[in-house]
Every structure is written in structure tokens, then in C-alpha cells.
N, C-alpha and C positions, 0 to 999 in steps of 0.2 A: 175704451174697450167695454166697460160696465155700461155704458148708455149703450151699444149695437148687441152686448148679450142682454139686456132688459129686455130688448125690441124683438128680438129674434125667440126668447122665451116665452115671448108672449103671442107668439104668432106659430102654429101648424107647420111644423116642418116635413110631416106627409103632405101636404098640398104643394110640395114642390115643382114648377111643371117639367113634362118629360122633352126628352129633346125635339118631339116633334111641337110641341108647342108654339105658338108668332112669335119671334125673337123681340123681343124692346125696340120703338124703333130710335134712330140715331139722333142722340140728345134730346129725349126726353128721359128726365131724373128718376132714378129708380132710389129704392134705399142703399143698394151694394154700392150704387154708384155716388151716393151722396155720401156715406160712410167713407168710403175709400178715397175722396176727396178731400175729406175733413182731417184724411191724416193726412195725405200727403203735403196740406196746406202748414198742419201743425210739424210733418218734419222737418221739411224747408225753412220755416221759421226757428227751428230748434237748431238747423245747420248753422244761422246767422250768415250765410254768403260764402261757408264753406261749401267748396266741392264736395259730392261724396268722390270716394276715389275710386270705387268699380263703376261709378256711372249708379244715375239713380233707380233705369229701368232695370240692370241687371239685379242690381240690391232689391228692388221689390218682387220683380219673380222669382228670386232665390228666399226669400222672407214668406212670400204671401203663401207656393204652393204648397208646400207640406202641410201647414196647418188646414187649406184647402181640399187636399187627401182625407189627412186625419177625420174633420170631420162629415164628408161626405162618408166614408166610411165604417163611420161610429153612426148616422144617420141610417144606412145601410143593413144595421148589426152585422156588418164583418162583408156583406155579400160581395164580392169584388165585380161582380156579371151587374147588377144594379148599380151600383156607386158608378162603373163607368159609362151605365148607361145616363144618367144624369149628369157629369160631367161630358158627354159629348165624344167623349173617345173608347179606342177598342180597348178591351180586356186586356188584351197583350200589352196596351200602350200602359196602361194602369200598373200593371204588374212589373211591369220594366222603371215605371218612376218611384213604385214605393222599394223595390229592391235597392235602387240611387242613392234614394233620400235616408233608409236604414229605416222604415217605417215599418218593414213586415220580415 
């Protein structure tokens, strides 16, 4: 986690693109995407052949979004009308997940 906050501190996170921006196209490496590979490679490896038992997709969107809230969010300074415009969804949808998740 210390080497993708090194990386991320060191890079403009006002230069985030907005939704309307060219989406990445399909398999080509991004950093969120090589990050988030490098975990899931090291939690697999830390299972040793254990199953998770909710299943490893539920465990990771139950894991990943909140702190994905949080800090879109904190990136925001609070604005909830921004934050969701950056994440791609409506206000209402925002406001319904951090009520969920105990975030606001």
C-alpha cells in the first residue's frame, strides 16, 4: 500500500479525468489496474489454496468500495455532486452507498 500512496502523492489528483473523458481501452495496463493486480496476486498467494468463503469477487467489492467513497470524497472536499460526478454515477446513487456503508 506504501508504494501506490508514494505514487499517487506524487502525482495531481486534480488532473483526474472527468466521466466524459476516452475510457482506457480493454487491456491495456493502467496503474489502478496494475496495483490492483499485484494485490490480488499477493492475496491469493497469502490464501495458500484456501477458498475465501464469500467468494473472492464479493470480498473485494465489499473491501475495495468504501475506501473508494472515502477517498473520492476527501478528493472532493466533501462535495458529494463532484465525487459522483467522477465516479460515474448519480448523486442519489452516492448518497444511498455511503448511507450503506456508515460513511456519512
Amino acid at each position: 500500500m506504501s508504494k501506490l500512496r508514494s505514487i499517487v502523492d506524487t502525482r495531481s489528483l486534480h488532473s483526474v479525468p472527468t466521466a466524459q473523458a476516452e475510457p482506457p481501452r480493454t487491456g491495456s495496463p493502467t496503474l489502478l489496474g496494475e496495483c490492483m493486480a499485484s494485490s490480488v496476486r499477493r492475496y491469493l498467494a497469502d490464501l495458500n489454496g484456501t477458498p475465501c468463503r464469500e467468494g473472492l469477487y464479493v470480498r473485494l467489492l465489499r473491501e475495495v468500495e468504501a475506501p473508494l467513497l472515502r477517498e473520492v470524497l476527501a478528493w472532493s472536499d466533501g462535495n458529494q455532486s463532484r465525487a459522483a460526478g467522477v465516479l460515474g454515477i448519480h448523486r442519489a446513487t452516492l448518497r444511498k452507498k455511503l448511507r450503506e456503508l456508515g460513511i456519512v
